[in-house]
C-alpha positions, 0 to 999 in steps of 0.5 A, a space after each residue: 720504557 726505559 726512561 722518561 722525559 720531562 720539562 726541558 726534555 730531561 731524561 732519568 735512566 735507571 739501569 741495574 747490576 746483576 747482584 740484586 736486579 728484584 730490588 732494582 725492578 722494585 725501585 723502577 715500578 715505583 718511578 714508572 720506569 722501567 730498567 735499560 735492557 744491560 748486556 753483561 756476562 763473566 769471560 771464562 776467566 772471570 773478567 766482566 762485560 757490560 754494555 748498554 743496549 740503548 744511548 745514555 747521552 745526555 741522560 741522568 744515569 742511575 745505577 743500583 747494585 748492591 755489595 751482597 755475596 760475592 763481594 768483590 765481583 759485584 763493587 767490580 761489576 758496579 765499577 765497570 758499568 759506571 765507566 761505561 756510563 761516562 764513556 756514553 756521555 751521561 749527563 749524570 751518574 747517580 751510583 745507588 748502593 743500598 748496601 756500602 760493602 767494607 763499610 765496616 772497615 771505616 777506621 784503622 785500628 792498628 796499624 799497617 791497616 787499610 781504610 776499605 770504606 775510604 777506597 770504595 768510595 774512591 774507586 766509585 769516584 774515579 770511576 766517574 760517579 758524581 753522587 752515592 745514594 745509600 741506605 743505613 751506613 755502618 758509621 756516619 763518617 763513611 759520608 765524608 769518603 766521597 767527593 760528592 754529595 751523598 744523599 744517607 737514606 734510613 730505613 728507621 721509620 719502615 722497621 719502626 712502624 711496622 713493629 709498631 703497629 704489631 707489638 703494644 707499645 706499652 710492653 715494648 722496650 727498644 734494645 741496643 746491641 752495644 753501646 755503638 747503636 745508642 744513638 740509633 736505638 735513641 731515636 727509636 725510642 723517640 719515634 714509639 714512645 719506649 724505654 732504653 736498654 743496652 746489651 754491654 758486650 766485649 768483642 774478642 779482638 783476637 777473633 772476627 765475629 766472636 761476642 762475649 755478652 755481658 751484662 744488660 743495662 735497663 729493665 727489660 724484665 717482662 719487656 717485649 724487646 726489640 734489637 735494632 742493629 744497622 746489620 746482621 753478619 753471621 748472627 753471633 752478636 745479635 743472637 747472644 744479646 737475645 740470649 742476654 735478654 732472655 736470661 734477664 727475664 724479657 717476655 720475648 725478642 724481635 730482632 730488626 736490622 737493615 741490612 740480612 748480610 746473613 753469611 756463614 753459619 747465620 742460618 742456623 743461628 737464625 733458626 735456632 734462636 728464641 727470637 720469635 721475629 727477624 725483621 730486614 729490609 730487603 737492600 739485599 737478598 734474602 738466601 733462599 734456605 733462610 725463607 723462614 716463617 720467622 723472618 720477614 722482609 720490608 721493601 725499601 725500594 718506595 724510599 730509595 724510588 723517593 730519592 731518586 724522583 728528588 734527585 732528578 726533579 731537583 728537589 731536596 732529598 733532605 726532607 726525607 731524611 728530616 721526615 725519616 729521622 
């Protein structure tokens, strides 16, 4: 069954793009719903066609796909279904976008440069949505983009208690990659009881994706360190702040993140690496040569199925974050 109904006969409709559909699945089995059955195919050109096999009149639609490779096919295909959900006469459309794809282009930082995150949201906006579910936004400040209410998800208290529960947490030492992850880090800390460490690093403004690392601040000599970063790309970041821990005399490295991005030469770095652990969620897909003993993939679909019973319900998605953070 597609959707259900409830007091006052309201109705929730989840539907699914075709970027991540096993995350979307998740996400119905937890609601006790299931996904509306979605015609959509690419034309030899490249162009997209979606339609819906059943009414969404008067239904509170909501729509999950997540920006993992091919990037722009997928915001374009989240797009059209969106317009084909307002031209339907939804009730509502709640778009789900576990991962926010150009979120980090969230600043100008010269000139002639365009604000990316701004104009995704924009087009989601103008496309009909009235509200974004997200998980672990690059920055804060991507929130205010969207003209609507935007229900910001953390994936914190899933990663954190399972590293928990497998390291001993008077040996353990939370770790930030830079100084722009502190304040995450910090509430990690708060959550296991852990000291504080910083990698100092410089990125080469001249090259994406190229770190220098530089020094380590804190003691992680003889530490179990865990790194927590809100996503990891290609892998140079992460694994040179592993290298900067290891040269610093820590015991060993586990390497959390929220979103496995896991592009180009990420692969190889992963399995070359001394981190004994890499921890996602699965907000997007793990690349099959990536299925690694060493890499393990929580399930975030339970947070966002609690979301969106909020949402629907017309509850107040606030007290998951408040229990969150």
């Amino acid at each position: 069954m597609s959707g259900f109904k409830t007091t006052g006969e309201k109705k929730l409709m989840l539907f699914s793009g075709r970027a991540h559909p096993e995350l979307a699945e998740e996400v119905a089995h937890h609601l006790g719903a299931g996904l509306v059955p979605t015609k959509a195919f690419d034309f030899a050109n490249g162009e997209i066609y979606v339609r819906y096999e059943e009414s969404a009149r008067g239904a509170d639609c909501f729509l999950i796909q997540s920006h993992t490779a091919p990037i722009n096919k997928w915001i374009m295909e989240q797009l059209i279904m969106i317009d084909a959900l307002k031209r339907a006469s939804a009730r509502s459309i709640t778009v789900i976008v576990p991962f926010y794809g150009y979120a980090r282009q969230d600043k100008k930082h010269k000139g002639r440069e365009p604000i990316s995150a701004k104009l995704v949201a924009d087009l989601m906006k103008t496309a009909g949505a009235d509200r974004i579910v997200t998980v672990d936004l690059h920055t804060d400040q991507i929130v205010g983009f969207f003209d609507g209410p935007v229900d910001h998800l953390f994936a914190l208290p899933l990663l954190a208690d399972y590293v928990g529960h497998k390291v001993d947490r008077s040996k353990l030492t939370v770790v930030s990659p830079d100084a722009g992850r502190v304040r995450v880090a910090d509430r990690w800390c708060d959550r296991l009881g852990a000291p504080l460490a910083i990698v100092h690093k410089r990125r080469d403004k001249d090259v994406a994706n190229q770190v220098t690392v530089h020094e380590v601040v804190g003691d992680v000599k003889g530490r179990v360190c865990v790194l927590v970063d809100d996503m990891i790309d290609t892998g140079g970041t992460i694994c040179a702040a592993a290298d900067a821990l290891f040269a610093h005399g820590a015991e060993d490295v586990i390497v959390t993140a929220t979103h496995g991005v896991l592009s180009g030469p990420a692969a190889d770095r992963l399995k070359n690496s001394k981190v004994s652990e890499f921890v996602f969620t699965n907000t997007l897909p793990t690349p099959s040569e990536l299925e690694l003993d060493k890499i393990t993939v929580l399930s975030i679909a339970p947070t966002i199925a609690d979301a969106v019973k909020e949402i629907f319900e017309d509850g107040s998605v606030t007290s998951l974050f408040e229990e969150q953070q």
